[in-house]
mmCIF file of the N, C-alpha and C atoms, coordinates in Angstrom:
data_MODEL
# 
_entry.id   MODEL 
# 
loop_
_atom_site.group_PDB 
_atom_site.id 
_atom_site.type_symbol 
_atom_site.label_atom_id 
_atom_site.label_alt_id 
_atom_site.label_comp_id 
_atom_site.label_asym_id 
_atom_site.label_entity_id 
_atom_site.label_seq_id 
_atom_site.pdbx_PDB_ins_code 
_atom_site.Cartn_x 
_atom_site.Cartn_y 
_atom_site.Cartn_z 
_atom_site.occupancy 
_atom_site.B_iso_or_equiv 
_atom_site.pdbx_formal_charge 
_atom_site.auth_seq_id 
_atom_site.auth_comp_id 
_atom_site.auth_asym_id 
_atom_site.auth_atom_id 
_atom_site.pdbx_PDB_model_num 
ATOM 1   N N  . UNK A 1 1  ? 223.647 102.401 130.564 1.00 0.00 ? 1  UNK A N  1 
ATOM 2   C CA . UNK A 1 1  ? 223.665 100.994 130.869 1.00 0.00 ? 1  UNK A CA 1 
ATOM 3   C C  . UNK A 1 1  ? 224.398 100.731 132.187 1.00 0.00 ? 1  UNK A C  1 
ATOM 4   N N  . UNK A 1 2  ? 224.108 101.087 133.195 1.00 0.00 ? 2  UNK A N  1 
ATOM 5   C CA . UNK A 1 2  ? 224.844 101.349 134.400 1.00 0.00 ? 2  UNK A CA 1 
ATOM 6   C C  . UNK A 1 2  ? 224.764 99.567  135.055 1.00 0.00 ? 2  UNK A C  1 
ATOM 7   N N  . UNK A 1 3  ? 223.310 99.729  134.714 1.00 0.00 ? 3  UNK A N  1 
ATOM 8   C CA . UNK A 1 3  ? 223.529 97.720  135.776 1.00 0.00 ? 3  UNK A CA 1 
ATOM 9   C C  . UNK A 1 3  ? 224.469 96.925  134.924 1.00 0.00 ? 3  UNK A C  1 
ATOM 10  N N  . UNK A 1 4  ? 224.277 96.866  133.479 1.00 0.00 ? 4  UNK A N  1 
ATOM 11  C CA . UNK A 1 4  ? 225.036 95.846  132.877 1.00 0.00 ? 4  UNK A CA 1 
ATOM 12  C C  . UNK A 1 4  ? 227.080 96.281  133.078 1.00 0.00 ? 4  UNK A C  1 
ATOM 13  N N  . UNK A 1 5  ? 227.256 97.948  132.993 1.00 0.00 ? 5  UNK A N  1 
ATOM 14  C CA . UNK A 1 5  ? 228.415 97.935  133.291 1.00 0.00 ? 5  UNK A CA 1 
ATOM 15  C C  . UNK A 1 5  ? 228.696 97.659  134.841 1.00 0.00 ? 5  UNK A C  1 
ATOM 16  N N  . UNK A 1 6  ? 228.017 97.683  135.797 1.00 0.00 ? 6  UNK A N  1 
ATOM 17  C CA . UNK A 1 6  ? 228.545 96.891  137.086 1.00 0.00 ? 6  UNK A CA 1 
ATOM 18  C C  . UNK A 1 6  ? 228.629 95.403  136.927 1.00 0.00 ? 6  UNK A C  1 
ATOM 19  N N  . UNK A 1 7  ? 227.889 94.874  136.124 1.00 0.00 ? 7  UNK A N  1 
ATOM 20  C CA . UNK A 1 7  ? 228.016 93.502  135.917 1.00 0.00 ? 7  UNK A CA 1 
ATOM 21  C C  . UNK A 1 7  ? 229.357 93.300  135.586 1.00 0.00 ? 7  UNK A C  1 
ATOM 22  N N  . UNK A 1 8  ? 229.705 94.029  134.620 1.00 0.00 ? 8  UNK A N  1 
ATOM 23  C CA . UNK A 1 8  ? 231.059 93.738  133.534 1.00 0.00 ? 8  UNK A CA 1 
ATOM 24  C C  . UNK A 1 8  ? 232.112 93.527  134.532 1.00 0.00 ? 8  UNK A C  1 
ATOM 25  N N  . UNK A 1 9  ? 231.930 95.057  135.318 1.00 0.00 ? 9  UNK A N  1 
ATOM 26  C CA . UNK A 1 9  ? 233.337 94.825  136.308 1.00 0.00 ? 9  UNK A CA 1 
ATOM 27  C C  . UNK A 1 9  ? 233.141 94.188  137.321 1.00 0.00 ? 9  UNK A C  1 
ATOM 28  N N  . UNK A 1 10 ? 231.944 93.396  137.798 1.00 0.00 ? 10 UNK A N  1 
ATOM 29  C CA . UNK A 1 10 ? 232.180 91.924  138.376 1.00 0.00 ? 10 UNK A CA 1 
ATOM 30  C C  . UNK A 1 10 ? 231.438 92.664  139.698 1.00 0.00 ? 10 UNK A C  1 
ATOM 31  N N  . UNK A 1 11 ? 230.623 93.622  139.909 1.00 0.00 ? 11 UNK A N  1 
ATOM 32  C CA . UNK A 1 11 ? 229.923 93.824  140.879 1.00 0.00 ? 11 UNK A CA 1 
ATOM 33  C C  . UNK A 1 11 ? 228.564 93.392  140.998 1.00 0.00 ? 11 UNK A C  1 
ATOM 34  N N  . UNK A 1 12 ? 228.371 92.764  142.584 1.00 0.00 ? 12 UNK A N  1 
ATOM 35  C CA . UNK A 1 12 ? 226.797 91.901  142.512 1.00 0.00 ? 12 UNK A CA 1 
ATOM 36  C C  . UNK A 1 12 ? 225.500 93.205  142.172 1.00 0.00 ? 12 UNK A C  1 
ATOM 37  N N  . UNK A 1 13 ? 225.091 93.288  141.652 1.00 0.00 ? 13 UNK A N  1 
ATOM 38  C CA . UNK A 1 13 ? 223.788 93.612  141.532 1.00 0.00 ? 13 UNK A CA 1 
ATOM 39  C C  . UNK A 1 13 ? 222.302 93.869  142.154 1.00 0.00 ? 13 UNK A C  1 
ATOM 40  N N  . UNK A 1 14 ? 221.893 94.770  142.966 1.00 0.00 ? 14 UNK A N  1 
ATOM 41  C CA . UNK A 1 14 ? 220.727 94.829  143.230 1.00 0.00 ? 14 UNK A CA 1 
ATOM 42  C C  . UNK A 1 14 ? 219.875 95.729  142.040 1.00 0.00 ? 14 UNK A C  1 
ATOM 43  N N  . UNK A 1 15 ? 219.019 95.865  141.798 1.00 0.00 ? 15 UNK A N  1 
ATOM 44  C CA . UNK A 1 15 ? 218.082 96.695  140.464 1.00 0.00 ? 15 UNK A CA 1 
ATOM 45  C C  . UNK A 1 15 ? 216.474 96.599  141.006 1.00 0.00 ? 15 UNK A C  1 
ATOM 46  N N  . UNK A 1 16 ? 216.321 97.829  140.471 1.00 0.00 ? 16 UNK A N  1 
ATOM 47  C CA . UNK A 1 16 ? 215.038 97.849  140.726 1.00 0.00 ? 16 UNK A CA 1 
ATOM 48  C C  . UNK A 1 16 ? 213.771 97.189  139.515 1.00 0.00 ? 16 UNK A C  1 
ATOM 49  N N  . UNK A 1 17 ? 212.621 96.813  140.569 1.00 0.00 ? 17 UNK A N  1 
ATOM 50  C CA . UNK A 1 17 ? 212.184 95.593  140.232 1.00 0.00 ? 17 UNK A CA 1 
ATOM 51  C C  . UNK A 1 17 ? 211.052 96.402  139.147 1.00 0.00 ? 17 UNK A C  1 
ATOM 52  N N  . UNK A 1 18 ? 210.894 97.561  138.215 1.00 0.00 ? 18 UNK A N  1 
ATOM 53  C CA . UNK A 1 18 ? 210.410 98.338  137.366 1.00 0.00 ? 18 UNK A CA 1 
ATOM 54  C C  . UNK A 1 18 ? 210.955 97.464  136.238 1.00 0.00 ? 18 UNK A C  1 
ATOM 55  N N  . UNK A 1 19 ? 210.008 96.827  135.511 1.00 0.00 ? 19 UNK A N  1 
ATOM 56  C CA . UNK A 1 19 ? 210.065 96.660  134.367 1.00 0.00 ? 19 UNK A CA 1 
ATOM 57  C C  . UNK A 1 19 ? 210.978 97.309  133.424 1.00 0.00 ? 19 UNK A C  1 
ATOM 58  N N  . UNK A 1 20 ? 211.177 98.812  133.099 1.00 0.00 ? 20 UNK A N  1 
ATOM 59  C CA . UNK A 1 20 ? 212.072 99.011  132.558 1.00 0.00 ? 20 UNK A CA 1 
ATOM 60  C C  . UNK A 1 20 ? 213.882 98.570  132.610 1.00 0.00 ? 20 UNK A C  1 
ATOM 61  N N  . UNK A 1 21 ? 213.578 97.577  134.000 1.00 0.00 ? 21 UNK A N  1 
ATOM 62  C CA . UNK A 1 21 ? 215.467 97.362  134.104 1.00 0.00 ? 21 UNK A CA 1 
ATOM 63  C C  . UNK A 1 21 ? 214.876 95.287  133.683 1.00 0.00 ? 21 UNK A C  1 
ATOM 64  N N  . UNK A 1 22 ? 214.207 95.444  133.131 1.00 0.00 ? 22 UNK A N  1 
ATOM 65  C CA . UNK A 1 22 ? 214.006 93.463  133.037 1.00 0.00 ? 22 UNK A CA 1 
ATOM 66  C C  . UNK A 1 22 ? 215.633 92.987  131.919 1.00 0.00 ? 22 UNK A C  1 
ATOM 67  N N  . UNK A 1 23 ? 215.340 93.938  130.713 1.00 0.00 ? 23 UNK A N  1 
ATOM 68  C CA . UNK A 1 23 ? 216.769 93.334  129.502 1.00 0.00 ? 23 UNK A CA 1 
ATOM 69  C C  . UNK A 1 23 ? 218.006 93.749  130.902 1.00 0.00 ? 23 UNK A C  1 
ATOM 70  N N  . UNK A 1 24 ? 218.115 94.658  131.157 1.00 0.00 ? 24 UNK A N  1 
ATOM 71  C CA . UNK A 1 24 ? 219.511 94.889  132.091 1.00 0.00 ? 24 UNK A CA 1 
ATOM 72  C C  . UNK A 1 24 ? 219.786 94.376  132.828 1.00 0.00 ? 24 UNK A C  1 
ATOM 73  N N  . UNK A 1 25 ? 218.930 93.878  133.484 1.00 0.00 ? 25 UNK A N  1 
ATOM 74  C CA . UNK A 1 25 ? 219.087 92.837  134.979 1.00 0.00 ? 25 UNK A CA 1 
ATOM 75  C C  . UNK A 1 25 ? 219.303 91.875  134.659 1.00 0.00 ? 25 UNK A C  1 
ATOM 76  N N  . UNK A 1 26 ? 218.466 91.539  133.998 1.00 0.00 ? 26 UNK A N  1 
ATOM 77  C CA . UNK A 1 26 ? 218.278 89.723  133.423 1.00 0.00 ? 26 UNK A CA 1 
ATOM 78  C C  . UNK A 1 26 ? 218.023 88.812  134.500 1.00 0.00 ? 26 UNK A C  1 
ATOM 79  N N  . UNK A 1 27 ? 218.299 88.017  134.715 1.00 0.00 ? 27 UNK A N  1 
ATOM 80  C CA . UNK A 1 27 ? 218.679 87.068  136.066 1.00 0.00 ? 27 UNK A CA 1 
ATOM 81  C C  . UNK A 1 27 ? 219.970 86.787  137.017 1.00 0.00 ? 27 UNK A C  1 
ATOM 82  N N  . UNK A 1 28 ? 220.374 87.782  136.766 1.00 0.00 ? 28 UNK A N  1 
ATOM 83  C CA . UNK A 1 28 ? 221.786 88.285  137.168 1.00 0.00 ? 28 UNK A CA 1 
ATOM 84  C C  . UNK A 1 28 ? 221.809 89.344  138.184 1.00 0.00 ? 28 UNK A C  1 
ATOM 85  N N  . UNK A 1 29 ? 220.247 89.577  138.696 1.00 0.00 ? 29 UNK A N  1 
ATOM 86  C CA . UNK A 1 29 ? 220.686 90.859  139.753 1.00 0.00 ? 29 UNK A CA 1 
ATOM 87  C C  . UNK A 1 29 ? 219.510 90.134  140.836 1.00 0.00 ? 29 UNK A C  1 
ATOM 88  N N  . UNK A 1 30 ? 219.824 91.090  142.047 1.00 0.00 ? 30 UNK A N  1 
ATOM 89  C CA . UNK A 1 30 ? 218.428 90.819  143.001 1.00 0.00 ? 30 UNK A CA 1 
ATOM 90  C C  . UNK A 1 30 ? 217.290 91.899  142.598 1.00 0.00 ? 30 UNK A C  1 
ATOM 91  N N  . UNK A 1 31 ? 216.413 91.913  142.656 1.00 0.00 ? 31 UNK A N  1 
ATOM 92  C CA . UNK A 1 31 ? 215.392 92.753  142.203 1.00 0.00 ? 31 UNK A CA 1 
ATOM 93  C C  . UNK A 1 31 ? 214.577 93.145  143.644 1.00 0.00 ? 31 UNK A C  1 
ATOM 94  N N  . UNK A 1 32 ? 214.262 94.671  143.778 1.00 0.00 ? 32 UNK A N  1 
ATOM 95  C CA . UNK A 1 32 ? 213.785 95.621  144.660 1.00 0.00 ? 32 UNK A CA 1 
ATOM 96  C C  . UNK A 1 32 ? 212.421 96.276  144.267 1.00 0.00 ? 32 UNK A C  1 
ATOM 97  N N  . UNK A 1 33 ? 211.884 96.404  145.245 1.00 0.00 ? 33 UNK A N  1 
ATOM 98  C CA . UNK A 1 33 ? 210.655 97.038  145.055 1.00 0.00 ? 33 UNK A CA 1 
ATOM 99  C C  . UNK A 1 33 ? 211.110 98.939  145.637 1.00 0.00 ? 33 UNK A C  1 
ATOM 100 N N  . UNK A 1 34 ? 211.317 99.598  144.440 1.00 0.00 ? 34 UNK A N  1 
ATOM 101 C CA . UNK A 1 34 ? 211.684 100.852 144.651 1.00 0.00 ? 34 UNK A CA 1 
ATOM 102 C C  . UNK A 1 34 ? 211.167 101.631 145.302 1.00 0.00 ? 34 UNK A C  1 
ATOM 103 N N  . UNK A 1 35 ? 209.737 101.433 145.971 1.00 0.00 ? 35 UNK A N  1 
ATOM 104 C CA . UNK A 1 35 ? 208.742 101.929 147.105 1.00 0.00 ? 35 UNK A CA 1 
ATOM 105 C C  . UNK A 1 35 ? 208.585 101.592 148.110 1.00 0.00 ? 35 UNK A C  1 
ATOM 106 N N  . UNK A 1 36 ? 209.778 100.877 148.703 1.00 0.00 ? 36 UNK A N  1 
ATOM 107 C CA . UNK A 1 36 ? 209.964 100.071 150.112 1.00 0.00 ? 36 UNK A CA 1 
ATOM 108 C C  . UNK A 1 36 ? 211.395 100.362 150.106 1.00 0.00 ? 36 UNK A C  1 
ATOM 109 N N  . UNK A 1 37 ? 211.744 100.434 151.389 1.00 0.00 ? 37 UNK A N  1 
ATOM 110 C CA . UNK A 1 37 ? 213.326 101.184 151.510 1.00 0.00 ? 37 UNK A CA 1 
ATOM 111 C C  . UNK A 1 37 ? 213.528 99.911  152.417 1.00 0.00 ? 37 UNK A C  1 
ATOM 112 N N  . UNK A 1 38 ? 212.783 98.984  152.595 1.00 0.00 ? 38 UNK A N  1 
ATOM 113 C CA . UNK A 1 38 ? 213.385 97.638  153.433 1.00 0.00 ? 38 UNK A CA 1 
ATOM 114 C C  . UNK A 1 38 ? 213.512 96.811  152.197 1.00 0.00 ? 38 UNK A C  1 
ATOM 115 N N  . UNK A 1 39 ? 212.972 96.860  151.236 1.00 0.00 ? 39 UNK A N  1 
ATOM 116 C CA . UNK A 1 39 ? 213.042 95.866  150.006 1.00 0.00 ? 39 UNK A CA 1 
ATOM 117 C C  . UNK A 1 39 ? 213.995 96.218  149.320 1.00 0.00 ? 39 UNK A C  1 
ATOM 118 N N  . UNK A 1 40 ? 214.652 97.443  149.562 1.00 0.00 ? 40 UNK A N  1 
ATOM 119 C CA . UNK A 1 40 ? 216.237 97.800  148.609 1.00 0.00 ? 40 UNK A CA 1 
ATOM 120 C C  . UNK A 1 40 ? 217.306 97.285  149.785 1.00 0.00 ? 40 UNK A C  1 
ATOM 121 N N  . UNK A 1 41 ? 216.891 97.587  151.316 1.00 0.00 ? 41 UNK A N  1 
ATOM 122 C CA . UNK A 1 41 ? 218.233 96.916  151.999 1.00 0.00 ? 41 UNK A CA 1 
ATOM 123 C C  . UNK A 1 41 ? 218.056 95.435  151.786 1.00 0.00 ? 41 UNK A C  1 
ATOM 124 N N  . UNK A 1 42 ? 217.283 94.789  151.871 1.00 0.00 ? 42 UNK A N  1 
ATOM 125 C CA . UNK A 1 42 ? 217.096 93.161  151.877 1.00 0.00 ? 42 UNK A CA 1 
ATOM 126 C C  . UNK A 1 42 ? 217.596 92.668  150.787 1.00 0.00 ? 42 UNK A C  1 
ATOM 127 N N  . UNK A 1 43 ? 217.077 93.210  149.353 1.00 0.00 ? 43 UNK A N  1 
ATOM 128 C CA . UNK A 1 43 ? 217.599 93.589  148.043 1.00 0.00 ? 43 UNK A CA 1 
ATOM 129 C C  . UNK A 1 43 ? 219.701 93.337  148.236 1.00 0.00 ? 43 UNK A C  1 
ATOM 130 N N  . UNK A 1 44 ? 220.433 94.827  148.720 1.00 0.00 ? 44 UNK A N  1 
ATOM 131 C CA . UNK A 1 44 ? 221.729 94.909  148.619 1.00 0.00 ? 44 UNK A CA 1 
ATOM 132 C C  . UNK A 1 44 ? 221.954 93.432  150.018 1.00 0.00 ? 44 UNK A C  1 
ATOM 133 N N  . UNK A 1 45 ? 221.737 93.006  150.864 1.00 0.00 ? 45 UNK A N  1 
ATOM 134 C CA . UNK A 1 45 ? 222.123 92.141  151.591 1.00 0.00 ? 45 UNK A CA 1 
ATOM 135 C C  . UNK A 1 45 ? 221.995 91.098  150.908 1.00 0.00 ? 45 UNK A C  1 
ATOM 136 N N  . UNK A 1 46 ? 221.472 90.756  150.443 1.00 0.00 ? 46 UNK A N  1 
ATOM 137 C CA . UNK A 1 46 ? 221.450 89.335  149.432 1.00 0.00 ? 46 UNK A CA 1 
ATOM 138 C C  . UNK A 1 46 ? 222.066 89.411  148.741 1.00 0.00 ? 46 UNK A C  1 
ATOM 139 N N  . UNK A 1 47 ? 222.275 90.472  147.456 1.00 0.00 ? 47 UNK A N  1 
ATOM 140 C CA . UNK A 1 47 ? 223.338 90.887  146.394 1.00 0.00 ? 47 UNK A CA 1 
ATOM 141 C C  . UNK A 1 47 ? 224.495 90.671  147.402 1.00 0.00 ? 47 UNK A C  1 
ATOM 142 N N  . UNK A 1 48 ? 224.955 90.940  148.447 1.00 0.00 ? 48 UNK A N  1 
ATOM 143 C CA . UNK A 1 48 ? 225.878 90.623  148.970 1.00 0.00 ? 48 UNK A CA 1 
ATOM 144 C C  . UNK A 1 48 ? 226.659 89.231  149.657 1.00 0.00 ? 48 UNK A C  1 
ATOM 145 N N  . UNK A 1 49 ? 225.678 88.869  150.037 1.00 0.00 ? 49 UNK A N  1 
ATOM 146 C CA . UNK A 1 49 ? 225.601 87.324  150.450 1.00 0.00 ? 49 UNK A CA 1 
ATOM 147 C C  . UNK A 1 49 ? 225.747 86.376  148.932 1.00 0.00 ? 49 UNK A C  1 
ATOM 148 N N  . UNK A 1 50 ? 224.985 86.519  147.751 1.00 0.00 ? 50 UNK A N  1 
ATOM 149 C CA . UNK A 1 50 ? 225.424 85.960  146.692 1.00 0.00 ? 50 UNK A CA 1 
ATOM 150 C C  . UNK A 1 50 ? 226.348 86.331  145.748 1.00 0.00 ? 50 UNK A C  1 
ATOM 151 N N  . UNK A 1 51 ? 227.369 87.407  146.680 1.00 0.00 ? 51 UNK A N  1 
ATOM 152 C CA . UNK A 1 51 ? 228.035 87.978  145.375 1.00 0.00 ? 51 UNK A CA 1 
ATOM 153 C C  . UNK A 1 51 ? 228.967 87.012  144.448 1.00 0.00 ? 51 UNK A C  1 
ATOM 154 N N  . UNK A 1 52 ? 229.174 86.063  144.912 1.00 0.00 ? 52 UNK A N  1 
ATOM 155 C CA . UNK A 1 52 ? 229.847 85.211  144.001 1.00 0.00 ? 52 UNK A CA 1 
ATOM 156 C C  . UNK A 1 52 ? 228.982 84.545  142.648 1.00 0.00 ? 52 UNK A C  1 
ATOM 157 N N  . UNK A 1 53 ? 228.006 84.172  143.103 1.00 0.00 ? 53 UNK A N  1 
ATOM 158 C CA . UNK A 1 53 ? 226.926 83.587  142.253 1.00 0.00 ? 53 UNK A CA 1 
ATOM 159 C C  . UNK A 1 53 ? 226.602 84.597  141.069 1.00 0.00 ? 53 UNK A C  1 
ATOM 160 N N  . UNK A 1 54 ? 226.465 86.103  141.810 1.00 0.00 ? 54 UNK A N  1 
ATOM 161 C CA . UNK A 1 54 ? 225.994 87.280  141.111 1.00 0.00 ? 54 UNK A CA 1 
ATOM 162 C C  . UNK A 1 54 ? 226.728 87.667  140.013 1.00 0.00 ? 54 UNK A C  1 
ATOM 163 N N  . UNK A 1 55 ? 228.189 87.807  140.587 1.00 0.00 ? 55 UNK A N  1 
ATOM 164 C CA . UNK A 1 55 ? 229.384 88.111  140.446 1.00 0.00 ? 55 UNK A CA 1 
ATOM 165 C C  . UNK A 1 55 ? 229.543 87.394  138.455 1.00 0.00 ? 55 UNK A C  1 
ATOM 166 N N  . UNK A 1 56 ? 229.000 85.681  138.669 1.00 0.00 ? 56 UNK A N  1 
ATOM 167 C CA . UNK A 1 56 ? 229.330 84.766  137.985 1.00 0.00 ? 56 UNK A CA 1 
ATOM 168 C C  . UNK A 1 56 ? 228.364 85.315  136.782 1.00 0.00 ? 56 UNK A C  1 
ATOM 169 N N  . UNK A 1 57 ? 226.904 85.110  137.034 1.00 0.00 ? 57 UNK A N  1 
ATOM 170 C CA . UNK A 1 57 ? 226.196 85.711  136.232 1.00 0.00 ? 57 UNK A CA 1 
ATOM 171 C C  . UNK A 1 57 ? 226.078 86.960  135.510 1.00 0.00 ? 57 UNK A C  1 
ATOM 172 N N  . UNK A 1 58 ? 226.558 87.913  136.013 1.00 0.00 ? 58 UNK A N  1 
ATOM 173 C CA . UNK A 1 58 ? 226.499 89.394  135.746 1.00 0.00 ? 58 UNK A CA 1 
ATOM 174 C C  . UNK A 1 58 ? 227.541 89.184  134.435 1.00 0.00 ? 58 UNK A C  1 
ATOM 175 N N  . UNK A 1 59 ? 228.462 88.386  134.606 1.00 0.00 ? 59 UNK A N  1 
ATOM 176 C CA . UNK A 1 59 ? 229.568 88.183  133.508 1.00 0.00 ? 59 UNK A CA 1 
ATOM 177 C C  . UNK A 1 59 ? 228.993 87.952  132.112 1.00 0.00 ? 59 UNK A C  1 
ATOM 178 N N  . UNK A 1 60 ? 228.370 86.969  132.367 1.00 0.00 ? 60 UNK A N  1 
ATOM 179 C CA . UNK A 1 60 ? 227.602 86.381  131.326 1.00 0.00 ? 60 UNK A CA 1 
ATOM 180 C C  . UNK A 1 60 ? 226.403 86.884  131.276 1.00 0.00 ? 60 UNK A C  1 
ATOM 181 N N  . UNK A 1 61 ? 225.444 87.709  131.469 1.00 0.00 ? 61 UNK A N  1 
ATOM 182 C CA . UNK A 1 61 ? 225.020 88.734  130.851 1.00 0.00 ? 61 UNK A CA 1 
ATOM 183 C C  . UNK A 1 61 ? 225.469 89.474  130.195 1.00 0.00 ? 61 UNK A C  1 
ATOM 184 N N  . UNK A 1 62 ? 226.049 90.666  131.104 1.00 0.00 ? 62 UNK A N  1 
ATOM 185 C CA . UNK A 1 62 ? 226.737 91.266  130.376 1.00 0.00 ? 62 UNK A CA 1 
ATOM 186 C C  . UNK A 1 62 ? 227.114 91.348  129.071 1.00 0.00 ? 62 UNK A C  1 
ATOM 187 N N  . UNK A 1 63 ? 227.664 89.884  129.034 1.00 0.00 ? 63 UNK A N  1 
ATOM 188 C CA . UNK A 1 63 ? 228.533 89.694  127.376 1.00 0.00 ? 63 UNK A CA 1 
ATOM 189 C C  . UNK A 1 63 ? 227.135 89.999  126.456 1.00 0.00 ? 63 UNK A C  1 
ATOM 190 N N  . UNK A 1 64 ? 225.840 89.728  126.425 1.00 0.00 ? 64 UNK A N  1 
ATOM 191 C CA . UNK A 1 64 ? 224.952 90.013  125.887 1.00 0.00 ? 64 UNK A CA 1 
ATOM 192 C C  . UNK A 1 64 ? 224.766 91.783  125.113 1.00 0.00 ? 64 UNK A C  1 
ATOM 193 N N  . UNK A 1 65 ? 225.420 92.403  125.473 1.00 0.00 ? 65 UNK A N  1 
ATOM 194 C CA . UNK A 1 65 ? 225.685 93.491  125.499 1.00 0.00 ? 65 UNK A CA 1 
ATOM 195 C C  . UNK A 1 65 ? 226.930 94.533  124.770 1.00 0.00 ? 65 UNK A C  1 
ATOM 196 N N  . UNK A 1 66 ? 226.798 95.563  123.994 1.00 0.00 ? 66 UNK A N  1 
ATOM 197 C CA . UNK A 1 66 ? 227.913 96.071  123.870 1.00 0.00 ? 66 UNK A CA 1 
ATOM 198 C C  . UNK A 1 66 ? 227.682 97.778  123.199 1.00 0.00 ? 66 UNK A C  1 
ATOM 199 N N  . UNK A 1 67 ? 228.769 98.110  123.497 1.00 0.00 ? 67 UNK A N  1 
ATOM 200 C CA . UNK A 1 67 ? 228.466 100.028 122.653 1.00 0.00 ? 67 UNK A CA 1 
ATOM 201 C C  . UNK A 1 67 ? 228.141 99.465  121.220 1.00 0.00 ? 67 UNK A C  1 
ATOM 202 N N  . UNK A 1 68 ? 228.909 99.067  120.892 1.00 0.00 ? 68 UNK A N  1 
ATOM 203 C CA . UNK A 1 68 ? 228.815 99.256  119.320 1.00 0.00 ? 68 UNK A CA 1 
ATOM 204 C C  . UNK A 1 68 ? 227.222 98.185  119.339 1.00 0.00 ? 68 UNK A C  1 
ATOM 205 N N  . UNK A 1 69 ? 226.616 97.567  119.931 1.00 0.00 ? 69 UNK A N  1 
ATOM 206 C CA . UNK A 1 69 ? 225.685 96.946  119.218 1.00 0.00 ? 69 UNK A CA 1 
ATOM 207 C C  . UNK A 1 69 ? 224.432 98.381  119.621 1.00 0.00 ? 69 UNK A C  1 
ATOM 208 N N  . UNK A 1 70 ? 224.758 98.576  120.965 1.00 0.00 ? 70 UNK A N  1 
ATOM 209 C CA . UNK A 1 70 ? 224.068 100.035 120.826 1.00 0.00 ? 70 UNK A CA 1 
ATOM 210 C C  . UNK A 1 70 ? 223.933 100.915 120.359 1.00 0.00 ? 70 UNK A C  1 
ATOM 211 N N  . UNK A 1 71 ? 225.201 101.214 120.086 1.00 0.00 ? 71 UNK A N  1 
ATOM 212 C CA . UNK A 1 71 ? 225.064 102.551 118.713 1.00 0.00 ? 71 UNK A CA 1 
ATOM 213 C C  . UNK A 1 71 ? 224.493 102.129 117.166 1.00 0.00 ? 71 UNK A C  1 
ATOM 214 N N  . UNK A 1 72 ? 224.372 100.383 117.056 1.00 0.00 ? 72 UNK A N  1 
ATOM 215 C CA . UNK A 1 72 ? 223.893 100.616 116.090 1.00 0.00 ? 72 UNK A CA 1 
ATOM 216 C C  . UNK A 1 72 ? 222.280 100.292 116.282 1.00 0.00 ? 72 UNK A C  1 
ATOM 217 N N  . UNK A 1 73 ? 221.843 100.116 117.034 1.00 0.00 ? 73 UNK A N  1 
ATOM 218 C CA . UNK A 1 73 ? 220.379 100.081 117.290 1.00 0.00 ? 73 UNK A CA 1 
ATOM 219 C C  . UNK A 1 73 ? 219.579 101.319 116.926 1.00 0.00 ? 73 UNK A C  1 
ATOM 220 N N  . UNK A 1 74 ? 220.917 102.715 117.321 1.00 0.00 ? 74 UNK A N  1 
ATOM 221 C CA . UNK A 1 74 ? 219.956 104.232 118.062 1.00 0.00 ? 74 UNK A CA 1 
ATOM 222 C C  . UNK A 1 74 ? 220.203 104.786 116.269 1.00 0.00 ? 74 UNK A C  1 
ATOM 223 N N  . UNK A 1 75 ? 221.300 104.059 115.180 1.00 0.00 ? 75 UNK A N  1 
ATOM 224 C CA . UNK A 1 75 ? 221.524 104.743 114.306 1.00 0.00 ? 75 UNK A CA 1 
ATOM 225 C C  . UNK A 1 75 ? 220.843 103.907 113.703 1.00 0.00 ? 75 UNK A C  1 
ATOM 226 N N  . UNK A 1 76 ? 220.177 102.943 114.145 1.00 0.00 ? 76 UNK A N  1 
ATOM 227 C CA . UNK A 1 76 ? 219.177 102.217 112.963 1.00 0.00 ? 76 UNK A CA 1 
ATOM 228 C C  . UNK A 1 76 ? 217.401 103.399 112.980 1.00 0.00 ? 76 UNK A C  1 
ATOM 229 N N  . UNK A 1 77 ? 217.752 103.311 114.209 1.00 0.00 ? 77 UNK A N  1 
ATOM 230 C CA . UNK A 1 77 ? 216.336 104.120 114.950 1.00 0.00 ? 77 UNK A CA 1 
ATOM 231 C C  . UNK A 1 77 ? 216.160 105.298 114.295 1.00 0.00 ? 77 UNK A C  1 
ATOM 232 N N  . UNK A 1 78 ? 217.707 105.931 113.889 1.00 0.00 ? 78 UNK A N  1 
ATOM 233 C CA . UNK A 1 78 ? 217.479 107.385 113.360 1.00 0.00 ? 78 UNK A CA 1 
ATOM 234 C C  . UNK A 1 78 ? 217.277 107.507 112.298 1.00 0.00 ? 78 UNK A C  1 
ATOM 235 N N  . UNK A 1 79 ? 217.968 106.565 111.306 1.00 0.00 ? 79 UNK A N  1 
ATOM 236 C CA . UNK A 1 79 ? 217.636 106.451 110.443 1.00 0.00 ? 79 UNK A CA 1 
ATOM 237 C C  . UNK A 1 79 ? 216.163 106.192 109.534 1.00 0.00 ? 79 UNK A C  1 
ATOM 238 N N  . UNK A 1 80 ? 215.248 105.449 110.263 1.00 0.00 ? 80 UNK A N  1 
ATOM 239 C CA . UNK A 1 80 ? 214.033 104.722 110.342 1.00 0.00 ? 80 UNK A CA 1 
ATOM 240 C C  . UNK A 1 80 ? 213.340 105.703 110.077 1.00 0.00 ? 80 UNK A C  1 
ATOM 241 N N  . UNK A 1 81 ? 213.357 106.921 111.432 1.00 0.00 ? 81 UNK A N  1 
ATOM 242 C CA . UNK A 1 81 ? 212.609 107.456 111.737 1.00 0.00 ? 81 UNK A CA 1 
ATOM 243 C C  . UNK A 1 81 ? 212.576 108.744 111.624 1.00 0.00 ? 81 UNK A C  1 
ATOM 244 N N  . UNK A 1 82 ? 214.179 109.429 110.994 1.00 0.00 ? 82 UNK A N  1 
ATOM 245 C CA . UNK A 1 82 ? 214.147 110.402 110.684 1.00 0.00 ? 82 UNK A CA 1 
ATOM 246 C C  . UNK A 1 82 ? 213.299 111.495 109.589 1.00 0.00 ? 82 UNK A C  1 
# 
C-alpha cells in the first residue's frame, strides 16, 4: 500500500493512471499516464504545486484504510478459498 502510506505521512501524491491504483489514489493523487515520461513529470509538478490541497486529501483517504482491515480481508480470502 505504498500510495496510501505516503498519503498518511502527508506526502502529495502522483500515481499512475492504471486502473489498478483507482481504490489507492482515490482523488487524492495526480494521476500519470505511465507510457509518457512527460505525463509523470507534469504529473510530480502539479503534485507539487498542490501539495497542500494533496497533502489535505491524502489524510483523509488514507483514514479509509488500515493493516488490520487488510489482514482481515486476505484471512477472509483464505479462508473462503482454501
Amino acid at each position: 500500500m505504498p500510495i496510501t502510506e505516503a498519503m498518511a505521512s502527508g506526502a502529495p501524491v502522483a500515481a499512475s493512471a492504471h486502473a489498478s491504483m483507482d481504490e489507492a489514489a482515490g482523488e487524492a493523487a495526480v494521476r500519470f499516464d505511465p507510457e509518457r515520461p512527460e505525463s509523470i513529470v507534469a504529473a510530480i509538478r502539479e503534485a507539487l504545486e498542490r501539495r497542500d490541497e494533496l497533502r489535505a486529501l491524502g489524510f483523509a483517504h488514507a483514514r479509509r484504510f488500515s493493516w488490520q482491515q487488510t489482514g482481515s480481508l486476505f484471512l477472509e480470502g483464505y479462508r473462503r478459498f482454501a
